[in-house]
C-alpha positions as a Python dict, from the first residue, in 0.01 Angstrom:
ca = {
    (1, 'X'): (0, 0, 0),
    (2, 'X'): (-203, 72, -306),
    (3, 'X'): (-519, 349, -299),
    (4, 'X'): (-803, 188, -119),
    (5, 'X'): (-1007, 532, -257),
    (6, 'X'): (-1288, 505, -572),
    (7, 'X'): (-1145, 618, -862),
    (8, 'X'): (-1340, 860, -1087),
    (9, 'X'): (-1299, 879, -1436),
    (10, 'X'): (-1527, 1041, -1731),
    (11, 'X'): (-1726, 751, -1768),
    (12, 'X'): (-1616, 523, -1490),
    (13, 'X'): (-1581, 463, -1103),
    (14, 'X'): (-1278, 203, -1020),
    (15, 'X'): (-1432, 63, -675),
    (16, 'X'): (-1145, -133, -497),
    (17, 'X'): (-1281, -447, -407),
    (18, 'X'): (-1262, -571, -17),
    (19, 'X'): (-1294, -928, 77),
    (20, 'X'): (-1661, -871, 123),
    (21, 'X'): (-1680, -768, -258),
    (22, 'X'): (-1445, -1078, -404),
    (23, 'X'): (-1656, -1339, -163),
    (24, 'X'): (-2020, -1256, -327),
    (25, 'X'): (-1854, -1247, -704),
    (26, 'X'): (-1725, -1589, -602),
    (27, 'X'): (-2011, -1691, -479),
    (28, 'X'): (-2219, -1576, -773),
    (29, 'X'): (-2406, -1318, -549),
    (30, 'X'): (-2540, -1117, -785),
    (31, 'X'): (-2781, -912, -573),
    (32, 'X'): (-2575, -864, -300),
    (33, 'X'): (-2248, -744, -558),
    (34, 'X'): (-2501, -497, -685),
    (35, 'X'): (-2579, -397, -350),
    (36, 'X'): (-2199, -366, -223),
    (37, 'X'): (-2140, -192, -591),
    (38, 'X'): (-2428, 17, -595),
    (39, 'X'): (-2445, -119, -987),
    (40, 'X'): (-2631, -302, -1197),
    (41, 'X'): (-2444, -660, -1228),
    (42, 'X'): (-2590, -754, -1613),
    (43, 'X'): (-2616, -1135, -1689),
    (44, 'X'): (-2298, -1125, -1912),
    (45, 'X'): (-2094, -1072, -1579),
    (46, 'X'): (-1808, -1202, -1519),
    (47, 'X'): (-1626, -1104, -1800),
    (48, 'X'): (-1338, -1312, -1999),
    (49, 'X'): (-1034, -1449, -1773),
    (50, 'X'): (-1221, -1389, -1423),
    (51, 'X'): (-1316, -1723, -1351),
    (52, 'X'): (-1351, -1859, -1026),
    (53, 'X'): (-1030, -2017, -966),
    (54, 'X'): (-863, -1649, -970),
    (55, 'X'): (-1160, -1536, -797),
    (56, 'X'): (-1088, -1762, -511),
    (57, 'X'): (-713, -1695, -538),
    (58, 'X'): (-815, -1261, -522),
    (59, 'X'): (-995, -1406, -158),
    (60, 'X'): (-702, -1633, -79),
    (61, 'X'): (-458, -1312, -88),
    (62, 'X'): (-714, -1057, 33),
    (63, 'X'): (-739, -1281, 362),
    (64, 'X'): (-418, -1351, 456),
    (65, 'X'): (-268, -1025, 328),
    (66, 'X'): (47, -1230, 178),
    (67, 'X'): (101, -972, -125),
    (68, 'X'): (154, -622, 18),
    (69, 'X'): (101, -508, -374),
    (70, 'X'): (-217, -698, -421),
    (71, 'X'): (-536, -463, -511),
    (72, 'X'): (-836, -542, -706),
    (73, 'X'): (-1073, -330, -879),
    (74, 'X'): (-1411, -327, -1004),
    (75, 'X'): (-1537, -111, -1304),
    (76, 'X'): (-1904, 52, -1313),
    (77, 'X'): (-1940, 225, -1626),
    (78, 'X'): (-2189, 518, -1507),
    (79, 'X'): (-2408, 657, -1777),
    (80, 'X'): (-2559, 976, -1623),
    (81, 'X'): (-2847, 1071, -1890),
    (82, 'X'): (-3000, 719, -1788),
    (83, 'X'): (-2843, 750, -1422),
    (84, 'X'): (-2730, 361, -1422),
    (85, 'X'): (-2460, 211, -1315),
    (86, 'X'): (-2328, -105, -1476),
    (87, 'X'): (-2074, -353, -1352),
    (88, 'X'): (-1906, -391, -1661),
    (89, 'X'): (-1555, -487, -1604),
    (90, 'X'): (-1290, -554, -1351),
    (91, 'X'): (-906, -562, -1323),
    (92, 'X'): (-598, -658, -1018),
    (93, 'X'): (-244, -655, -980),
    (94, 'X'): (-16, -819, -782),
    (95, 'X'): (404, -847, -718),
    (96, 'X'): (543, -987, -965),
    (97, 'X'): (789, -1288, -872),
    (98, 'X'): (1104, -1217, -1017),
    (99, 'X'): (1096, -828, -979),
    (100, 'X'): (1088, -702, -650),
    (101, 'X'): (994, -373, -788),
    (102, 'X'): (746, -487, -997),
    (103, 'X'): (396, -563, -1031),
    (104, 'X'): (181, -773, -1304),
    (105, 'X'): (-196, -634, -1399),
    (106, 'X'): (-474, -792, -1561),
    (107, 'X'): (-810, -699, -1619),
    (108, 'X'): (-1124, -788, -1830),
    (109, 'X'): (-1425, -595, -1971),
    (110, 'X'): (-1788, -799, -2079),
    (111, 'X'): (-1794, -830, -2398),
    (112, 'X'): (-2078, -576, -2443),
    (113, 'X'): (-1849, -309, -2332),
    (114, 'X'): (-1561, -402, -2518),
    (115, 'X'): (-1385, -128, -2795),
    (116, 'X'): (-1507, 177, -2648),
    (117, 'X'): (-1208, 268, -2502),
    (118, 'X'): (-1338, 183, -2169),
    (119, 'X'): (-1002, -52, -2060),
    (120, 'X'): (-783, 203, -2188),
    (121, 'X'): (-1023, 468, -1962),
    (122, 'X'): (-946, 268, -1649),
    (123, 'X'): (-580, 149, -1715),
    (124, 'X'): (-478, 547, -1788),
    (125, 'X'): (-621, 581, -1417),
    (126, 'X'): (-479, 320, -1240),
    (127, 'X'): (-143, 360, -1348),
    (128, 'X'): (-34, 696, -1180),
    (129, 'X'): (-191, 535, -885),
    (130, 'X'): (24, 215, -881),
    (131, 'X'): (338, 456, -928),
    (132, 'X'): (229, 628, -613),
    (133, 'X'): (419, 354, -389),
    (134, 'X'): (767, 429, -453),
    (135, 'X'): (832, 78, -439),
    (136, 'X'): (729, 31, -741),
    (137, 'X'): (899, 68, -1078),
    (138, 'X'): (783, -103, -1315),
    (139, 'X'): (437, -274, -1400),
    (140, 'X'): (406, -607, -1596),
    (141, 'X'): (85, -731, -1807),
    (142, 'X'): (89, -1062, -2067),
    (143, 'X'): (-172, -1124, -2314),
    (144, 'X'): (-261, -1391, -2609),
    (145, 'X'): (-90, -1330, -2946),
    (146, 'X'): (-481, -1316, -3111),
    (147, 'X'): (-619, -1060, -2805),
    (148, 'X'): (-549, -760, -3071),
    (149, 'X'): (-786, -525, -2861),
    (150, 'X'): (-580, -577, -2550),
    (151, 'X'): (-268, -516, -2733),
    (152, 'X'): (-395, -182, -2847),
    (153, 'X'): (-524, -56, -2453),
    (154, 'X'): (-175, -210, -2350),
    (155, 'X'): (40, 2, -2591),
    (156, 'X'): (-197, 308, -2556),
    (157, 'X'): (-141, 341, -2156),
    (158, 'X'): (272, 342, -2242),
    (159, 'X'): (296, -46, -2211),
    (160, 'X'): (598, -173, -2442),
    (161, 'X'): (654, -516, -2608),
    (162, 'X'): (889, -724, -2376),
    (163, 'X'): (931, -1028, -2545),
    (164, 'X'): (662, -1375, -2499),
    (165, 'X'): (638, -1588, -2179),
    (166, 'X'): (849, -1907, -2124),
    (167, 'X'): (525, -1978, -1888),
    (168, 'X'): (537, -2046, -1493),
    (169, 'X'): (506, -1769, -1264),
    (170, 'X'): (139, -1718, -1335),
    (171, 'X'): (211, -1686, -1677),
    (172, 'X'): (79, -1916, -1953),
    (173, 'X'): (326, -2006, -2216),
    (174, 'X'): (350, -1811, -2578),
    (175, 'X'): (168, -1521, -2386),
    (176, 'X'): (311, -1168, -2496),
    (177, 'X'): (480, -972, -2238),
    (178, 'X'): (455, -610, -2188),
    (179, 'X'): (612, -376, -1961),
    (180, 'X'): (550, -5, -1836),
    (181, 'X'): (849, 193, -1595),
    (182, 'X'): (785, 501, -1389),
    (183, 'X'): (881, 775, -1563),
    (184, 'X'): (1213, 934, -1469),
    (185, 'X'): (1107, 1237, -1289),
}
């Protein structure tokens, strides 16, 4: 079982997202995502790749608890000079298919938020706390050959190049793979 705790970073709070969270971003609920967020939810929102067919999937698995390794998590970038809070990106992992140590991560940031460092922020954060469950080894993330930013977050949170997707498995053909391992400790 993955942290169900908000996770604080310099500029960010990770907010683990409940059913009740995934059914109003499906649903296109702004206010009431603000109000379960306690963010601003700017008109940009949702960001790239969190459309509402993996929206309803998040649901889907949130309901029926079929992925013990499922987790979701929503990013508020909090600014406190202005004291705002801004929905600005989001990410989730689940088991990965063919590992049974493993799990695969995504995530996605609005475009206004994008290269400030603000994936690589969140990704540094979540990993230790993904390691936590000793189940897991290893964590697995794809991403498009032209998604150069996401490359960079990817290889600066200790991601390395595994090779490109054959597709299936959630996994969209000519994708790059990358892999992270728990540390030998």
């Amino acid at each position: 079982m993955i942290s169900s705790l908000t996770i604080h970073t310099q500029r960010l709070d990770l907010v683990p997202a409940g059913q009740e969270i995934l059914t109003s971003d499906l649903h296109h609920d702004s206010e009431e995502l603000g109000r379960l967020l306690d963010a601003t939810i700017p008109g940009a929102w949702p960001p790239p790749l969190l459309d509402d067919e993996a929206l309803a999937e998040f649901v889907r698995i949130q309901a029926d608890g079929s992925d013990p390794n499922f987790s979701s998590w929503y990013w508020i970038f909090t600014d406190p000079e202005e004291r705002t809070r801004t929905l600005i990106g989001s990410s989730g992992f689940c088991s990965y298919p063919t590992a049974p140590d493993a799990v695969m991560i995504g995530y996605s940031v609005i475009d206004a938020f994008q290269n400030r460092g603000l994936a690589t922020e969140a990704l540094r954060s979540l990993i230790p706390v993904i390691f936590q469950s000793s189940k897991i080894r290893q964590i697995v993330a794809t991403t498009y050959p032209a998604l150069k930013a996401s490359i960079r977050v990817l290889e600066k949170t200790g991601f390395l190049p595994a090779g490109t997707t054959g597709g299936g498995e959630g996994m969209e053909e000519g994708t790059l793979l990358y892999v992270v391992k728990r540390s030998q400790e």
